[in-house]
ZALOFI-338548 format. One record per residue (C-alpha): x, y, z; chain; residue in one letter. Coordinates in Angstrom, 1 decimal, always signed. Layout:
N
+--------+--------+--------+------+------+
!     xx !     yy !     zz ! unit ! code !
+--------+--------+--------+------+------+
!      X !      Y !      Z !    A !    A !
...
+--------+--------+--------+------+------+
end
This chain:
119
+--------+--------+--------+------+------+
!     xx !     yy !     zz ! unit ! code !
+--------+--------+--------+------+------+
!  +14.9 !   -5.5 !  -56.5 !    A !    X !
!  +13.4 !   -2.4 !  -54.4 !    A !    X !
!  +14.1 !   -4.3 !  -51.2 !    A !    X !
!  +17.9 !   -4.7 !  -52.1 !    A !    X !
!  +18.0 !   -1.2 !  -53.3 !    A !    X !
!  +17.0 !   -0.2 !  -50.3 !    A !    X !
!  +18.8 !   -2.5 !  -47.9 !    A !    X !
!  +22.3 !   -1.2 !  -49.9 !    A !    X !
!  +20.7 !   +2.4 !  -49.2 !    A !    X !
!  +20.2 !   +2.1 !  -45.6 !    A !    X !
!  +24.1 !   +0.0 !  -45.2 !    A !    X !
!  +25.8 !   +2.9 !  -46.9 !    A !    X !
!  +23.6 !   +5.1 !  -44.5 !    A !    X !
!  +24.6 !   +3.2 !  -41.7 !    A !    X !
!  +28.8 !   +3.1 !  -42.5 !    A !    X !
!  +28.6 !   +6.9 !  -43.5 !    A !    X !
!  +27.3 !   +7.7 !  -40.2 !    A !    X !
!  +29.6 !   +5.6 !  -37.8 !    A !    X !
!  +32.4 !   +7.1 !  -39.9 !    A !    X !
!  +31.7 !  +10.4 !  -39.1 !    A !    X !
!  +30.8 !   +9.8 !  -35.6 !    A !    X !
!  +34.3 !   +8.3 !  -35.3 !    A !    X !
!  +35.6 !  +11.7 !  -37.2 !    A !    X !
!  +35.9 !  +13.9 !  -33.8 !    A !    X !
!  +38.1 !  +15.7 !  -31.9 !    A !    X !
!  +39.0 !  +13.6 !  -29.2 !    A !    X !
!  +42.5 !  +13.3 !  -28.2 !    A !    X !
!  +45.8 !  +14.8 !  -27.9 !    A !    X !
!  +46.6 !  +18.4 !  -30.5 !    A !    X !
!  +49.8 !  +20.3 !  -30.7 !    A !    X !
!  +49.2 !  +24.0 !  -30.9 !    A !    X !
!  +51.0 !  +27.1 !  -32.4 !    A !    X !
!  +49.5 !  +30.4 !  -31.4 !    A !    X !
!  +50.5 !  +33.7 !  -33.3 !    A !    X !
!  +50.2 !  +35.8 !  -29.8 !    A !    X !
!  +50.1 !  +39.7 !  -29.4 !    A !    X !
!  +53.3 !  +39.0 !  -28.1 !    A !    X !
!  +54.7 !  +36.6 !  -30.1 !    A !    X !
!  +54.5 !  +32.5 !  -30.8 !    A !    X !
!  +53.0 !  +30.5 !  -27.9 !    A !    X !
!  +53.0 !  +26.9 !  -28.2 !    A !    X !
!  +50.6 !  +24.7 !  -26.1 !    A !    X !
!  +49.2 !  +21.4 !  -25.9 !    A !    X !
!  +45.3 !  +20.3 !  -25.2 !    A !    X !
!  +43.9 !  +17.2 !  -24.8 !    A !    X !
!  +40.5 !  +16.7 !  -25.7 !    A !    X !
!  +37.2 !  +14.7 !  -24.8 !    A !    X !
!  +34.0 !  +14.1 !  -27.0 !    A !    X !
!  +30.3 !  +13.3 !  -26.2 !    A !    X !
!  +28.5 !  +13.8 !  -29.1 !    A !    X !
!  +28.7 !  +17.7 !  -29.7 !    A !    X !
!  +29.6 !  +18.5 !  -26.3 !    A !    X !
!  +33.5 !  +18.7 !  -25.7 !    A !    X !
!  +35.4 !  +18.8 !  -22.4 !    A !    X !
!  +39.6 !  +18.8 !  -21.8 !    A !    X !
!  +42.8 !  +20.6 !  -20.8 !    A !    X !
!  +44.9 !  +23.1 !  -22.3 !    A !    X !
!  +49.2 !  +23.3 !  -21.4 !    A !    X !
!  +50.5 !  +26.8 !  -21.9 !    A !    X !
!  +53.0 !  +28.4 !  -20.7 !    A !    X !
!  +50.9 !  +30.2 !  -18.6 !    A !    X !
!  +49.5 !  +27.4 !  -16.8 !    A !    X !
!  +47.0 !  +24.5 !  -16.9 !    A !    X !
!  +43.4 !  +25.0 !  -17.3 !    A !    X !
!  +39.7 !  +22.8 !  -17.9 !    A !    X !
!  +38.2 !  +23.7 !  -21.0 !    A !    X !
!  +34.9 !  +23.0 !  -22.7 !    A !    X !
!  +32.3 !  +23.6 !  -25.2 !    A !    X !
!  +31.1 !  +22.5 !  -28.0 !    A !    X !
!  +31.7 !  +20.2 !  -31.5 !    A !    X !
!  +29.1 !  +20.3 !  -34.3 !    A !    X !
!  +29.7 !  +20.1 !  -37.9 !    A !    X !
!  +33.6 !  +21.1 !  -38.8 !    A !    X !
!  +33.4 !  +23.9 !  -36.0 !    A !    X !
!  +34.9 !  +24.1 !  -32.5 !    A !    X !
!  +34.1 !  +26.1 !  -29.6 !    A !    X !
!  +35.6 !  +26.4 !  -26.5 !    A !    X !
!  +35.9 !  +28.5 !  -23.4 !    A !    X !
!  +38.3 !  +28.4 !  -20.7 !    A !    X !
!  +40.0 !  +30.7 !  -17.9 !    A !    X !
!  +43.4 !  +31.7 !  -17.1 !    A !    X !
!  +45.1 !  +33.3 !  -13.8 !    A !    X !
!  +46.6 !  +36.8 !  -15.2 !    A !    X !
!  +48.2 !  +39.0 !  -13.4 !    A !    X !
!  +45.1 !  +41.4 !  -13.2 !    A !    X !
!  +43.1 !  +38.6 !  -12.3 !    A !    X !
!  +41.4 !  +35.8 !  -14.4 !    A !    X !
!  +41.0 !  +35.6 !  -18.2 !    A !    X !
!  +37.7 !  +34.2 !  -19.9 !    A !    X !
!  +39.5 !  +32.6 !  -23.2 !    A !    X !
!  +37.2 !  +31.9 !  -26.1 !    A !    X !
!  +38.8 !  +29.3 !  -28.7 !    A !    X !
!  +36.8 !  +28.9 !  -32.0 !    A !    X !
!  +38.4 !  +26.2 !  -34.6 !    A !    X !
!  +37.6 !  +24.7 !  -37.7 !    A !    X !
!  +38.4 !  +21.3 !  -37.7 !    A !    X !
!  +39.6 !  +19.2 !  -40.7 !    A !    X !
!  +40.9 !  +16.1 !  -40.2 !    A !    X !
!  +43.8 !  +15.7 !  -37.6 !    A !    X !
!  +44.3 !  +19.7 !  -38.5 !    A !    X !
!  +42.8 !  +22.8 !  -36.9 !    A !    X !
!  +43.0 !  +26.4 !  -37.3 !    A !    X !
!  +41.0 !  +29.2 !  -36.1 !    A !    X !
!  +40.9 !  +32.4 !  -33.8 !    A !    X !
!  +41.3 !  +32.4 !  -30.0 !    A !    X !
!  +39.6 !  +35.8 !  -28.4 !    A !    X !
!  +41.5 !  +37.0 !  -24.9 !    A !    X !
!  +39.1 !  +39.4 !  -24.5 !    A !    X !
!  +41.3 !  +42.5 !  -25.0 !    A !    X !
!  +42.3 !  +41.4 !  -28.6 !    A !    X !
!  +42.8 !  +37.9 !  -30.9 !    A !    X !
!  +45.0 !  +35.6 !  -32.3 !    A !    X !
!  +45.4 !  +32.9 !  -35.1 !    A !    X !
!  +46.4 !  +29.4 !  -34.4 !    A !    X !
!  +46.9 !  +25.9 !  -36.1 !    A !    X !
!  +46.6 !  +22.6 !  -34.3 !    A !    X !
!  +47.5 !  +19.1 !  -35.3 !    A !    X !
!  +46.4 !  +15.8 !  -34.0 !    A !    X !
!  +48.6 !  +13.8 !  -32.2 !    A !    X !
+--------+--------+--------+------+------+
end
């Protein structure tokens, strides 16, 4: 009786973990940015390796390479941006639930809300 105990333990083990190794952030998100300036929509596409996290971001700004990381719920990533001063070092930092996102992006001279959703 231990031994089947313990073989139904270690299969719900298993199926928990591939199920939340599947749960990531990989893929395509629509996002809506509450700027200084107003609302910015953009568009990022996303890569996963375990906790480390690599894509793309659309704005109307331009293109740019992001990464960072993924670990538990929590999503940070860094990317720069041609301004007209020069370049600007973008921090993104998300909570991720599902195929939704929301969280605060630092431009270094002040921050804004935003909410993504899966594509």
């Amino acid at each position: 009786m231990l031994r089947i105990c313990s073989a139904v333990l270690a299969l719900g083990l298993l199926v928990s973990g591939s199920a939340y190794a599947q749960a990531g952030v990989a893929g395509a998100w629509d996002l809506a940015i509450n700027g200084p300036e107003g609302p910015i929509n953009a568009t990022a596409t996303l890569k996963q390796d375990g906790e480390n996290v690599t894509g793309s971001i659309d704005t109307p700004q331009g293109k740019a390479e992001m990464k960072g990381t993924y670990k538990g719920k929590t999503l940070n990533l860094a990317f720069s941006i041609q301004g007209p001063q020069g370049p600007i070092d973008i921090k993104v930092n998300g909570e991720v639930d599902g195929a939704s996102m929301k969280g605060v992006i630092d431009f270094g001279m002040g921050m804004a809300d935003f909410t993504a959703k899966k594509k």
